[in-house]
C-alpha positions in Angstrom: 29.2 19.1 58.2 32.1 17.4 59.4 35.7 18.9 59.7 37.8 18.2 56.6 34.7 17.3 54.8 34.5 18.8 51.0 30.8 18.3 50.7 27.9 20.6 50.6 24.4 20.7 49.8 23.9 22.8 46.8 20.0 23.2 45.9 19.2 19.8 47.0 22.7 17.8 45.3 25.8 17.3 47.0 28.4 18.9 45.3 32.3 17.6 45.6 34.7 20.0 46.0 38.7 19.8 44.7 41.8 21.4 45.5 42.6 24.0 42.5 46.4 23.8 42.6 49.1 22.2 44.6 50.6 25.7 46.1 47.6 26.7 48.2 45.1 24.7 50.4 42.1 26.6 49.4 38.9 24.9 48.5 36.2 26.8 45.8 33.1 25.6 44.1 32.4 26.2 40.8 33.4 29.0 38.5 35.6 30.7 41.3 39.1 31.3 40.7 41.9 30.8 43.8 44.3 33.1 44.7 46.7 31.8 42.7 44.6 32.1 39.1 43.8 28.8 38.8 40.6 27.3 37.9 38.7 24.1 38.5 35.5 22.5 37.7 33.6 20.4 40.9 33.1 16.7 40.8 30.1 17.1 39.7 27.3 19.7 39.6 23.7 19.8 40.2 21.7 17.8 37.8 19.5 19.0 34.8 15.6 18.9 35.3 13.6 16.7 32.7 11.7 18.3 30.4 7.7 19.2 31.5 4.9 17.0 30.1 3.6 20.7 27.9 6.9 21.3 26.3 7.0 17.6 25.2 3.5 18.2 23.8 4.1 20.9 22.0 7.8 19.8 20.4 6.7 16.6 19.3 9.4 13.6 19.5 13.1 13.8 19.5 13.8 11.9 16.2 17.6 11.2 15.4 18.6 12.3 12.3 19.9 9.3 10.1 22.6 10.0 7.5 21.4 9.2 4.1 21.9 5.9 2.8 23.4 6.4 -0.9 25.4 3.4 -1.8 26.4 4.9 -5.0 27.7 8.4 -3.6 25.0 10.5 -5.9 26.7 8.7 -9.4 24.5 8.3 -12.0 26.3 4.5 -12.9 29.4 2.6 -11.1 30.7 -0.6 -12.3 30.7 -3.5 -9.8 31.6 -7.1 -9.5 29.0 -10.0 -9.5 29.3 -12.2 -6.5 26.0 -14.0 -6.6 23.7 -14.7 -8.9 19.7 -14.4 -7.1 16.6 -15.4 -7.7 13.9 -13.1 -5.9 10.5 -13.5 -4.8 8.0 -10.4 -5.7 5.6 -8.7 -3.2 1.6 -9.4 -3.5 -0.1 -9.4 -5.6 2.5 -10.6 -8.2 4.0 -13.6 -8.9 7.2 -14.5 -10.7 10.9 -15.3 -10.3 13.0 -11.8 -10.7 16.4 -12.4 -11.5 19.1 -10.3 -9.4 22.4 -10.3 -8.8 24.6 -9.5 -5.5 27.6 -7.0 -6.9 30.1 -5.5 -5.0 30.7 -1.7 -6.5 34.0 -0.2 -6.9 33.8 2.1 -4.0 33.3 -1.5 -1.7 29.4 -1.5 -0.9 27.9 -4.6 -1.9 23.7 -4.0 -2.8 21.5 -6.3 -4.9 20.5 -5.0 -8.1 18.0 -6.4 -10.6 18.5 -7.9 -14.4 15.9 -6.4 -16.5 14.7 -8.3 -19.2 14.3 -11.9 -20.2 17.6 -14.1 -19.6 20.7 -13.3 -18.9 24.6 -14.4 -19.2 25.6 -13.4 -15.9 28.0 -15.5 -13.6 30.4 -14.8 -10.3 33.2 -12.5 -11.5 31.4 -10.7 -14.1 32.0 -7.1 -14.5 28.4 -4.6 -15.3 27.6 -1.6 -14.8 24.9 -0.8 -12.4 22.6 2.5 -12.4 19.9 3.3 -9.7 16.3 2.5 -9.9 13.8 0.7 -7.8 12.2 -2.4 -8.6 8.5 -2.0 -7.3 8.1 -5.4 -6.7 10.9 -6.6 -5.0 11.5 -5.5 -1.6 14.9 -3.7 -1.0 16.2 -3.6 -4.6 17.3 -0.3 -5.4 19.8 -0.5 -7.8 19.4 -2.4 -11.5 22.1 -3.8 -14.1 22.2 -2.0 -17.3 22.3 -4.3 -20.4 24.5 -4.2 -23.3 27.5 -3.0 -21.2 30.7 -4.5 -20.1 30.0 -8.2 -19.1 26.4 -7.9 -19.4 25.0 -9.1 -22.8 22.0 -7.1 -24.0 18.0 -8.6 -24.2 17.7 -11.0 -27.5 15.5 -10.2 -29.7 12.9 -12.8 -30.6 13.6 -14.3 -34.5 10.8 -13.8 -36.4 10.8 -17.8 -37.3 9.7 -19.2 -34.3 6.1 -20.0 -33.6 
């Protein structure tokens, strides 16, 4: 080691040493405390070993936990806004055109929700009420419009003339 130098070897890592306080030249490592009661930390301090191939074995993957996605915050129903009216596609082995709707809900979060039923009076800027459910058949629609309410008109009955 050089004179003046403030660098050791400390189980294989260099650690850095600072000054603790202004009043007194003294140089400690670590946890110590100077003469004068003040502490310091070092630069840095020896780094952490990885973890063996056994432990990792046995614990299984480090999976992040993701916050759970709940547009609705656990309400049964919100009312939202229609921005866009959609036309979806279903998954195999079905075949149709599902009628959706982009809505924004009243806490902000805009989702796609379905329109059950045959027809529908929806437009841009119409007001419905929305309720959770998934529609099997259409890939990432979660949410569905509930008839009768608000903006939404309810399902027409068939008239018994028509043949």
């Amino acid at each position: 080691r050089l004179p003046g130098d403030l660098s050791f070897r400390y189980g294989g890592t260099p650690v850095f040493l600072q000054a603790c306080c202004t009043c007194c030249s003294a140089f400690y490592r670590g946890s110590l405390v100077c003469p004068c009661l003040m502490s310091f930390s070092p630069i840095y301090e020896t780094t952490r070993s990885l973890a063996t191939l056994a432990y990792m074995a046995v614990m299984g993957p480090h999976q992040k936990k993701r916050p759970p996605n709940k547009p609705m915050d656990h309400k049964p129903f919100m009312k939202a806004i229609v921005l866009k009216t959609l036309i979806r596609k279903p998954k195999k082995p079905n075949s149709a055109n599902r009628k959706c709707v982009r809505v924004r809900l009243s806490n902000g979060r805009e989702v796609v929700a379905h329109v059950p039923g045959e027809g529908h009076n929806l437009q841009e800027h119409n007001v419905v009420l929305v309720r959770g459910g998934r529609t099997q058949d259409l890939i990432g629609v979660k949410h569905k419009v509930v008839r009768g309410k608000l903006d939404c008109a309810p399902v027409q009955k068939p008239s018994p003339n028509v043949k």
